[in-house]
N, C-alpha and C positions, 0 to 999 in steps of 0.2 A: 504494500500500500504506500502511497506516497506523501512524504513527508508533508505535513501543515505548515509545520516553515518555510522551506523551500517553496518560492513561492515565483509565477511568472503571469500576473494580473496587469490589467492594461484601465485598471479603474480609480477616480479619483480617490483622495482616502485624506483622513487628519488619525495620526499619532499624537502620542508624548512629547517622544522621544524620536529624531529620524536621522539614521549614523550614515551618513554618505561615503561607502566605502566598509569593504570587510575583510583588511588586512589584519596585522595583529594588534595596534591599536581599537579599528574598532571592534573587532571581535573579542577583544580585554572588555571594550567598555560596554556592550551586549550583554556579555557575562554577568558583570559586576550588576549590570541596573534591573537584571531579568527580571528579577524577583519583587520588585518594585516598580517598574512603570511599564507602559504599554510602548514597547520599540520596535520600531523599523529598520533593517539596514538594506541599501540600496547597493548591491556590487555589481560590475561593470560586466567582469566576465561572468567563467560556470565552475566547474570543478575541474575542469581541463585547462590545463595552459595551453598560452595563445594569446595573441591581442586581437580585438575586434576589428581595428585599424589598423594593420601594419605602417602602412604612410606615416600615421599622426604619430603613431608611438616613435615611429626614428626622430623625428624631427631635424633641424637644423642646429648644426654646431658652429661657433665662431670661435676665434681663441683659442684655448687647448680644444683639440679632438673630444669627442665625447660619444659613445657609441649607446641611445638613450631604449634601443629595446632589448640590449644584453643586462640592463642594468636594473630590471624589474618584471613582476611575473603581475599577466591580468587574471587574475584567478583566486575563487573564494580562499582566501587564507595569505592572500600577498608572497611577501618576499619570503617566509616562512615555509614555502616550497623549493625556494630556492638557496636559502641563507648558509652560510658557513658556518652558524653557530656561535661567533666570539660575543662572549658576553662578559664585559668591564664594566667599573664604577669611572665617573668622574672624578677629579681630582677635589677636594675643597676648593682650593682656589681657582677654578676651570668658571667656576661663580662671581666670582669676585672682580669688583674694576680692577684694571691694570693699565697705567699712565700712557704703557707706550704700544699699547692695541683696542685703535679707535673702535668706540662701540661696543667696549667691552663691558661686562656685569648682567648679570640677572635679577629681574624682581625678585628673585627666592633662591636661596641658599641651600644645597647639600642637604639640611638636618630637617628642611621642610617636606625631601621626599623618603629621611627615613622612616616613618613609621610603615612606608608600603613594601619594603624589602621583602620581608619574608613572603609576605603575597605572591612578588614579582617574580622569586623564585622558582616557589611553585609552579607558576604557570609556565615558567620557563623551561622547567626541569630540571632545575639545578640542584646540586645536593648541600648547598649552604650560599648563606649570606658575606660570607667571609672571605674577603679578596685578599686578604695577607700571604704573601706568598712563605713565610716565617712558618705562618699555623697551617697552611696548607702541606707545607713538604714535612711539617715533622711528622707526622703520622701516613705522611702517602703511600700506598702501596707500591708505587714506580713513582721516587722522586726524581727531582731535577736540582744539579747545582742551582742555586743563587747568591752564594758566597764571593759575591764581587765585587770590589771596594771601590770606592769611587761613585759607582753608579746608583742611581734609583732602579729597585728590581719591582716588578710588579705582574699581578698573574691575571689570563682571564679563563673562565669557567667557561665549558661547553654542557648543553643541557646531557641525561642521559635517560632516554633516547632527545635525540635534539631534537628540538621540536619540532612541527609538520602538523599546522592547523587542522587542516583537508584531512590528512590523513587519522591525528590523535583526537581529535574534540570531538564529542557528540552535538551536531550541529541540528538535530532531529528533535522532534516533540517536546520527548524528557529534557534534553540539554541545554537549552534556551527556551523556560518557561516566558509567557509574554511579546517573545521577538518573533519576526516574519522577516525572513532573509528573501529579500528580492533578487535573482541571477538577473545575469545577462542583461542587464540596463544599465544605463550612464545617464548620470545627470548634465543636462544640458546647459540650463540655464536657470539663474536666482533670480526671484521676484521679490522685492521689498512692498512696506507697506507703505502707504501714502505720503507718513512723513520722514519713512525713510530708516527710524530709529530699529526697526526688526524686519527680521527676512519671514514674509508672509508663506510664502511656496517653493518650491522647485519645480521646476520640468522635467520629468523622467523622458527619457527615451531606449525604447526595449529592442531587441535586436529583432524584431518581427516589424520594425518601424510604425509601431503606435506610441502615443506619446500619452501621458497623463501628468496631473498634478499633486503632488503631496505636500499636505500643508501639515503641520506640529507648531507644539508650543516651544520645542528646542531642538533647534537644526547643529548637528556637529561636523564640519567637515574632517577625516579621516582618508582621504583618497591618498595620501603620500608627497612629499616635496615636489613633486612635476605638477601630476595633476590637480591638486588642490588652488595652485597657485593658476593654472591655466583654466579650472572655472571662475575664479573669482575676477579675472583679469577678461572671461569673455561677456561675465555678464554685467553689458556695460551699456543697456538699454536706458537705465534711470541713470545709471553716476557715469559719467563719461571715463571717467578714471579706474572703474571697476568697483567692486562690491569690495567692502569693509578696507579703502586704500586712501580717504583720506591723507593719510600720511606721504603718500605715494611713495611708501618705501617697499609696498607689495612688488615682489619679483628679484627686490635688492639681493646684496648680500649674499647670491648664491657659496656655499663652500661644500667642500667635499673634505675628504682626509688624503691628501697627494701622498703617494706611496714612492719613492725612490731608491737604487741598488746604491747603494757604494760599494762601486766600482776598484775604487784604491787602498782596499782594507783586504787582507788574506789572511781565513779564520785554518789556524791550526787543527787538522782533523783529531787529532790525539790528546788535544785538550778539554778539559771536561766541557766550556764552555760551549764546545759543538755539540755536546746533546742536546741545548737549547733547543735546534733544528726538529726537533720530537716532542710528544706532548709525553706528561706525567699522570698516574692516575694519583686522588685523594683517596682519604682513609674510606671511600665508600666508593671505589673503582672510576668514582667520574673522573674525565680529561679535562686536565689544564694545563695551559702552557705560561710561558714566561718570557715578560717583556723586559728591555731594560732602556733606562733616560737620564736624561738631566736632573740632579734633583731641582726642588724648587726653588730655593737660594741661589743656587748659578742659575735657577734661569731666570731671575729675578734681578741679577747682578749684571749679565749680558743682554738684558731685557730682547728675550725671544719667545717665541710662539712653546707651547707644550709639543711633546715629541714623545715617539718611543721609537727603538730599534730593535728587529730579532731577527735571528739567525735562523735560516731558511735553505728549504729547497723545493724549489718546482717540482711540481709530479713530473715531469720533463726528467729530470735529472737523477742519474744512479745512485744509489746511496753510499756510495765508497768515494762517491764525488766531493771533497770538501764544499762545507755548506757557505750560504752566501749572508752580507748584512746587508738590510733595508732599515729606510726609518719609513715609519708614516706618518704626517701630520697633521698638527691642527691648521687651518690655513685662517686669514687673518678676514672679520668680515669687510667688504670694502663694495663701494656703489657700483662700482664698473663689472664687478663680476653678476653678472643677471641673467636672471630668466623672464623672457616676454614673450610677445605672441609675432608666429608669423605672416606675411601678408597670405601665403599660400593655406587654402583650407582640404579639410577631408569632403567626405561623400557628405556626412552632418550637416554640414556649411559651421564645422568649430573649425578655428585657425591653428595650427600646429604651431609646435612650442619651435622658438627660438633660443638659443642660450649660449649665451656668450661668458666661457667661463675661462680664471686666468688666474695665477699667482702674483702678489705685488712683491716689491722690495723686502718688508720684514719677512716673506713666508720665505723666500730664498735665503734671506741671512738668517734663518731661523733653523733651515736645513744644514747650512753651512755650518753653524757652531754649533750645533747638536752632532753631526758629524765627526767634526773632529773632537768633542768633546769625548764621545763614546769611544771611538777609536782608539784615543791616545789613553785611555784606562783599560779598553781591554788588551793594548800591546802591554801597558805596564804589568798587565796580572800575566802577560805569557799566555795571552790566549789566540793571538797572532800579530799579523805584522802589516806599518802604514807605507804601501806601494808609493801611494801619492798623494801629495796634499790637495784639495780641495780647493776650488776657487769659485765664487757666484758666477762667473762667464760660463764655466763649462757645466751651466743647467741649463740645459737643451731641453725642446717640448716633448720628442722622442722620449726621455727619460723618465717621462712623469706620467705615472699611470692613476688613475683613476679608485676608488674604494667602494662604488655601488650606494655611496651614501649621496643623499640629496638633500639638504640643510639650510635652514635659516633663509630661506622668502618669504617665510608669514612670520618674521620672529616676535618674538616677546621683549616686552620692554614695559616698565613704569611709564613713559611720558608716550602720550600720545601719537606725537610729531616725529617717534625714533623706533615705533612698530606697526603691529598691525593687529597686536592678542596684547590681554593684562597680565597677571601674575596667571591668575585663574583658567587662564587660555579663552576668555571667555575677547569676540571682535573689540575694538575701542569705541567702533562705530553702531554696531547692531547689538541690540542687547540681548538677543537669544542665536547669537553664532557663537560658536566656539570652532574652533581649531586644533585637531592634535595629530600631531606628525613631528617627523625631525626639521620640519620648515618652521618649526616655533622656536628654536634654539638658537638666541644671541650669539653665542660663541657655541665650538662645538669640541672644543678640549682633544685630546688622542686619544679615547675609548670609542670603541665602536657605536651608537647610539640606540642598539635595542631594548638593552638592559633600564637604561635610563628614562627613555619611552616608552616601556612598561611603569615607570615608578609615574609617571605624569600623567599616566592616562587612568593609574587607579586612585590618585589625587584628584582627578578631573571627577572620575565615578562620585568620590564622597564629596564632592561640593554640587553633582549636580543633583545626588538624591537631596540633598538639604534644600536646594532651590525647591525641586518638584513638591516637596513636603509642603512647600511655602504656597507653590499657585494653586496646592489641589484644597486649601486648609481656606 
C-alpha cells in the first residue's frame, strides 16, 4: 500500500509548517516538529538520483571552475546520498569577530548550539559528542598518533553506519507523524503579502507540469546554498531585488572550503605520522581521522584564515605510495565572490545560476603560512622533508579544488544591512521565513558544515515549536 506521506497532489493546501526542501536539514527539522505541528515538505526530486534539469543544475561558472551538478544530489534525503561522512565541530573562535577578516562574527556563539549535540549525534550516527582527539585515541581500538608538537591536532567522526537518509529513516506513516513529503516538485516562485512583511504562498510546480499553491503560517526554506538562494533571487515579481534581500547582500559572500596539495612537502613513509593517511577506530569501533593546524594564537599573531592539513591518499594511488599533505580552508567572506542569476533560463522559464566564485588576498596568505607553518613542524618532529618553499605566485586556479560545500549567500548577521537571516534564522525582512542551510553561515571556519547544521536546525526546531505554541494559543 502506498505511503500517506509520500505524497504527489497537484491541489491547493495551507499547512503549519511548509519545509521547502528534504535534504538533511529539512528532514532534521520534519522530524523534530512531527509531533507537534501539521508539516509539509516540498522536494524537488524522488528517491532516485538525478536532476530534473540537467541544464539548470550545471549552471554557469566565472572565476574559479566550479562543476555545480557533481556537487549535489536532487533526491529525497540530499547530499546524505552522496556525502563522505566528515563530521567536525567548529572552533570557539570560528564565532567570534576577528579585526582582520571582514564580516567576521556571528549573532551566536558555540555554547548556544551546545545543548543540541547529543541530538545531533544521534541523528548522525555518531558514537559521541567528543571531538578530542586526546579522549578519543586513549581508549580507540585502532589508534592514531597525534603526539605532534607544535601543531593543533584535531579529529573528525564519521557516522556508523554513515548516514543515508533515503536509505536509514522511516520516511513512511509511522516515521513522520503529521508530515506529507511532496516528490518530484520544485518551488517556483514566492508570493508575499500585500504589505510585504510575510510570504503569503509559494508556487509548486510538479514534474507532471501542474502547478499549485501552498500557503502556511511558516515557510522555511531548506533547498541548500544554490538553490535557496536562486529562489529567492527569482522571485522578484513584488521586490525587484528579490524576496527577503533588502540588504542586497542575498547571493554575496559565496565560500566554499578551497582544498590545496602541497606540493613541496615529502611525508616520510616510515614515520608514524603517515598513518594519519588512514582512519582510527574509537573505543566503540567508529572511524575517525585526524587533522592537524595552526593553533589559535599563531593564527591570531599572523592574523590568517582557520586551516587544517592531513595526510592523504587518492583512491588513485597505491598504498606503499608515500602519502601526500593538503590543507583545506576557510576562505574569507568577501562581495565579489557571488552567486546570481543567469540571463539564460530552463524549460521552467527559472534562470540558471550564475557564480562567480574566487579567493582574495588573505585566503592565499592564509594558505601560505598555514603551509609553511605545518611543514616546518612536521620536518622538525622527523616526519619529512621541505622540497620547496612556498610563495603566493605559485597558486594557480589548477590547484584549487573545490569541497562540495556551498556557504554563506543567505548568511546570518545581527544588523540588518550585513545579512539576510537573524540569530534565529528567522528572514530580516518577512517574519514567517526562515532559512537553514550552510548559506546562513557568516564565516565558515575549517570543519566540514554538517555536523554544525544539524546543531542549527534542531535550534531552529525548538524556537519554532515555541512560536507555533504562541499562534495556535
Amino acid at each position: 500500500m502506498p505511503s500517506q506521506n509520500l505524497l504527489h497532489d497537484t491541489s491547493d493546501r495551507h499547512v503549519q509548517v511548509a519545509i521547502l526542501g528534504g535534504g538533511l536539514a529539512g528532514l532534521i527539522l520534519a522530524r523534530k516538529l512531527s509531533a507537534s505541528a501539521d508539516v509539509m515538505v516540498i522536494e524537488r526530486g524522488g528517491s532516485q538520483p538525478g536532476a530534473p534539469d540537467p541544464d539548470s543544475a550545471e549552471g554557469e561558472a566565472s572565476g574559479l571552475p566550479y562543476p555545480f551538478a557533481d556537487t549535489r544530489d536532487f533526491r529525497l534525503g540530499g547530499s546524505t546520498s552522496i556525502w563522505a561522512g566528515y563530521c567536525a565541530e567548529f572552533d570557539d573562535f570560528d564565532f567570534a569577530p576577528r579585526d582582520w577578516v571582514p564580516l567576521s562574527g556571528w549573532p551566536i556563539s558555540k555554547s548556544d548550539l551546545a545543548p543540541f549535540r547529543n541530538d545531533a549525534a544521534r541523528l548522525l550516527n555518531l558514537s559521541s559528542v567528543d571531538f578530542s582527539p586526546q579522549n578519543i585515541v586513549k581508549n580507540a581500538t585502532k589508534p592514531l598518533p597525534i603526539d605532534l608538537p607544535g601543531l593543533e591536532v584535531t579529529a573528525w567522526r564519521f557516522g556508523c553506519p554513515q548516514l543515508n537518509i533515503l536509505e536509514q529513516w522511516d520516511l513512511q506513516d509511522r516515521g513522520l507523524k503529521n508530515v506529507r513529503i511532496q516528490t518530484r516538485t520544485r518551488v517556483i516562485d514566492i508570493q508575499l503579502s500585500t504589505d510585504h512583511s510575510a510570504v503569503d504562498h509559494v508556487l509548486c510546480l510538479t514534474d507532471s507540469g501542474n502547478t499549485f499553491r501552498l500557503h502556511a503560517d511558516v515557510f522555511v526554506l531548506a533547498m541548500g546554498g544554490l538553490e535557496s538562494t536562486r529562489l529567492l533571487l527569482t522571485a522578484s515579481t513584488q521586490r525587484p531585488e528579490g524576496v527577503a534581500n533588502s540588504s542586497g547582500m542575498l547571493g554575496k559572500c559565496f565560500c566554499e572550503h578551497p582544498h590545496l596539495s602541497v606540493d613541496g612537502f615529502s611525508i616520510r613513509p616510515d614515520h608514524p605520522a603517515a598513518l594519519l593517511a588512514d582512519r582510527g577506530l574509537d573505543n566503540q569501533d567508529s572511524p575517525f581521522a585526524i587533522c592537524i593546524g595552526v593553533p589559535e594564537h599563531e593564527q591570531i599573531e599572523r592574523e590568517i584564515l582557520n586551516a587544517r592539513a592531513h595526510i592523504y591518499r587518492t583512491p588513485q594511488m597505491d598504498f606503499q605510495e608515500p602519502p601526500r599533505l593538503g590543507i583545506f580552508l576557510e576562505q574569507c567572506p568577501s562581495l565579489t565572490s557571488e552567486l546570481s542569476l543567469s540571463r539564460k533560463q530552463d524549460d521552467a522559464g527559472i534562470p540558471h545560476l550564475a557564480l562567480n566564485w574566487n579567493i582574495n588576498e588573505l585566503d592565499k596568505h592564509s594558505f601560505i603560512q598555514t603551509a609553511r607553518y605545518v611543514c616546518e613542524a612536521l620536518e622538525a618532529a622527523g616526519a619529512g622533508s621541505i622540497l620547496s618553499r612556498l610563495e603566493p605566485d605559485a597558486i594557480m586556479p589548477d590547484m584549487i579544488l573545490h569541497s562540495n560545500h556551498q556557504l554563506g549567500t543567505t548568511r546570518m548577521s545581527a544588523e540588518r544591512e550585513l545579512g539576510i537571516v537573524d540569530a534565529d534564522c528567522r528572514s530580516h525582512d518577512h517574519d514567517n521565513l526562515y532559512i537553514i542551510s550552510g548559506s546562513v553561515f557568516p564565516t565558515v571556519g575549517w570543519a566540514n558544515p554538517s555536523y554544525t547544521l544539524a546543531l542549527l536546525t534542531l535550534r531552529l526546531a525548538r524556537h519554532l515549536e515555541a512560536e507555533l505554541k504562541g499562534i495556535s494559543s
